[in-house]
N, C-alpha and C positions, 0 to 999 in steps of 0.2 A: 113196367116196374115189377122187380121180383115179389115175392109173397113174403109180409113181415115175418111169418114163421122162419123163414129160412137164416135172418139177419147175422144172429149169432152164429150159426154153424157156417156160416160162409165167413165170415171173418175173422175166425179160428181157423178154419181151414187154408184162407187165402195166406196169414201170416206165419202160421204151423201155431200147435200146443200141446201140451200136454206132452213133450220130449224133452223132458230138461240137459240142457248142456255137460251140464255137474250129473251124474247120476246119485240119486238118493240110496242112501245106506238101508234097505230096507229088510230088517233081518224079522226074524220071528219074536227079539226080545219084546215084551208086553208093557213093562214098566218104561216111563218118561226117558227117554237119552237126548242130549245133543245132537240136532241134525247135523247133516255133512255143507258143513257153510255152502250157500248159495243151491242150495238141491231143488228146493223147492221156491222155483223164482217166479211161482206167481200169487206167494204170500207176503200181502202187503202189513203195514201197521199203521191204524188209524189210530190217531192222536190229536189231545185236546191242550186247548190254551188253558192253564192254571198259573195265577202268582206268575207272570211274565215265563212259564216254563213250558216245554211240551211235553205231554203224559204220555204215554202208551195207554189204552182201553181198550181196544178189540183188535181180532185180526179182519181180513179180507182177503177177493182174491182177484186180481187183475183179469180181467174178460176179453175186453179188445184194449187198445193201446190208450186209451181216454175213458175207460168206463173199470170200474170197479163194484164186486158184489159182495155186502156185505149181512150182518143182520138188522131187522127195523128197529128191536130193542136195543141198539148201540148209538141208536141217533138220538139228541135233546136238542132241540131246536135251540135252544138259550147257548149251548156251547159254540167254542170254534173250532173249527177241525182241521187238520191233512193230512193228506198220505201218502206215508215214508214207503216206495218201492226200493227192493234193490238190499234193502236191508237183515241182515243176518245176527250181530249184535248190537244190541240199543242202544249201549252204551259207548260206543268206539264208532269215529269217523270210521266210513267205508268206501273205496273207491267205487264209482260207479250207482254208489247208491243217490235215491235226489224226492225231496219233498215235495208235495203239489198241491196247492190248495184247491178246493172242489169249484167247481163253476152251479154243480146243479145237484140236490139230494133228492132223491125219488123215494119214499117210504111205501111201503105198500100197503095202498087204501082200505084193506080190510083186515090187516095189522090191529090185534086190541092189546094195548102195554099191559092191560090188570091182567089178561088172559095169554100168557106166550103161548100154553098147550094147545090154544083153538087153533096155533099155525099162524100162516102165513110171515112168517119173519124175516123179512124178507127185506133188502133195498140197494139202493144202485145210487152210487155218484160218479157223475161225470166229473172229470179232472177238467182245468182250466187251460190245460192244453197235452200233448200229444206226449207219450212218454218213448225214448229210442228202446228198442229190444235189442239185447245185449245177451251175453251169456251169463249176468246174474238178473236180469230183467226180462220174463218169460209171461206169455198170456196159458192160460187156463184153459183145459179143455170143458166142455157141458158137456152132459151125457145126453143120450138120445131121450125126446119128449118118450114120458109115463113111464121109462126102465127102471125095474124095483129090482134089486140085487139080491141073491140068495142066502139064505142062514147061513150064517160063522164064514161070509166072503173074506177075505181081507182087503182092509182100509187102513190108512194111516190120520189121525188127527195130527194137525202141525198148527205153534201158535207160541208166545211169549207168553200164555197164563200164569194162574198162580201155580207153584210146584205141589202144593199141599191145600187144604180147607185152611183157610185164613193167614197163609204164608205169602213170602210177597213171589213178585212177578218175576218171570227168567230173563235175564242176562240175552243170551244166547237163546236160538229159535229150539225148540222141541219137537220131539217127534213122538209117536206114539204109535205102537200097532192096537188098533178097537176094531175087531171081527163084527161085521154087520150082526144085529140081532133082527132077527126078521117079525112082522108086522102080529101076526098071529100069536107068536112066543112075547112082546114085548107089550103087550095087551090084557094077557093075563091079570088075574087077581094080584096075586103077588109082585108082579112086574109095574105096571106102570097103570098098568087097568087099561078096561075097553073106552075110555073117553079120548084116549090117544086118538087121535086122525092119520086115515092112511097119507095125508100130505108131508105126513114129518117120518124118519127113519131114525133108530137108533143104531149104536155100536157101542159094544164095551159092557158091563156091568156083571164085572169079575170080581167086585173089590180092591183092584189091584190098582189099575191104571183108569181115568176118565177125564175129561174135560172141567176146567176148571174157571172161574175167574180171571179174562182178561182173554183166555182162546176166542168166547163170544164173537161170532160170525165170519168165523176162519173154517181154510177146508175140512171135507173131509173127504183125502184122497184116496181114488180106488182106479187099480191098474186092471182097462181092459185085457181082454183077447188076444188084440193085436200090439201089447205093450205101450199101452198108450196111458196115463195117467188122467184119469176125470173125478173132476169139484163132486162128489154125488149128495153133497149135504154142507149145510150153512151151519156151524156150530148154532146152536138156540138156548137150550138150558139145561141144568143137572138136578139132584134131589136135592131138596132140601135140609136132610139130614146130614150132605158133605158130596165132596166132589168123588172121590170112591168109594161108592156105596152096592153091595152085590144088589143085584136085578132090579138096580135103577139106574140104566144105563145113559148116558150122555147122548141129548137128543139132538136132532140133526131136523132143519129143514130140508125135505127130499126137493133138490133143483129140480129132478127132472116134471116137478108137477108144476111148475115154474117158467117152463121153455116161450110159452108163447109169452107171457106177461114183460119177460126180459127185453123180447123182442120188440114188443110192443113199443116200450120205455125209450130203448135205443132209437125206433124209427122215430118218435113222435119230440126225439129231442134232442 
């Protein structure tokens, strides 16, 4: 038997990812724009049963064809969930796109809801069966276990969030350019202070553009080396004072401190 570390990368590898079909428009503007429908096709939307309706509340990001990675602060066991792949606007049938109810929720066991900043935000649902990849239906690449990305890298967050602090949710999928803020700078006093953990990553805190309501556990994409597009962060939380707020930048669970746990999750279910 192979070694569970290995599971995820060999099943990304085995089916390809992080090569999108559609190429994303990935320009240097900063502020929120409309993605280039389907660019980013391994941003799911988890949604909830309300008043016989289905809600949009976080993103996620398709991993292998039946596994999806999302945040643990998006799960309420009281609710019912599924997840719309495929999908670009929320509001308009799309061809190709298709709903799946989860078969299995994995929270991660040392996930505290009162504390998101201790980390671990983390979690995984298995779909209820297998989803076809298509050119609007793409898995995710993971970055390689413990790679920590360097100051002002670029990343893109993508997600149906709110547009604004207290505004409603997009239409259409978003995209955003938020340049890594590296672990040392976002620690500071002024930044986010040293209680931050090296397990979480941020990007962004320009004032300009950030993560908002409703992105919660959507990626946050960053193009390797070899032009390859990888998940390096789980949308997690923003400041309290508003969703663009300068040097409180929109936090990211770091996946790659995550590699093995994934793994683990996958083999054992």
């Amino acid at each position: 038997m192979l070694p569970f570390v290995l599971v995820s990368v060999i099943i990304a590898s085995a089916l390809g990812c992080g090569v999108p079909p559609i190429e994303p428009l990935a320009t240097r503007v900063v502020n929120g724009v409309d993605a280039r429908p389907h660019s980013w096709p391994w941003q799911i939307s988890l949604q909830y049963l309300r008043d016989a309706e289905w809600r949009h509340t976080c993103g996620g990001s398709l991993i292998a064809t039946n596994w999806v990675m999302t945040a643990a602060h998006c799960i309420n066991n009281k609710q019912t969930y599924r997840v719309y792949v495929g999908k670009y606007n929320l509001v308009e049938e799309e061809p190709g796109s298709m709903a799946l109810s989860p078969e299995k929720i994995i929270v991660h066991e040392k996930f505290n809801p009162i504390f998101a900043a201790f980390g671990n935000d983390v979690a995984l649902i298995k779909l209820s069966e297998h989803v076809t990849l298509s050119e609007t239906v793409q898995l995710a690449c993971l970055p390689p276990a413990d790679s920590v990305l360097p100051n002002d890298y670029p990343c893109y967050i993508t997600g149906w969030g709110r547009i604004s602090t207290g505004g409603p949710i997009a239409d259409k999928l978003q995209q955003a350019l938020m340049p890594v803020v590296d672990h040392a700078t976002c620690t500071q006093s002024d930044w986010w202070g040293p209680a931050l953990r090296p397990i979480l990553v941020c990007a962004g805190g320009d004032g300009v553009v950030g993560g908002c309501n409703g992105d919660s556990g959507g990626p946050l994409n960053c193009k390797n080396t070899e032009g390859v597009w990888e998940v390096h962060g789980i949308t997690s939380f923003v400041s309290g004072l508003g969703c663009n707020y300068v040097k409180k930048p929109t936090v990211f669970t770091r996946v790659s401190a995550f590699n093995d746990w994934i793994d683990q999750v996958m083999m054992d279910n």
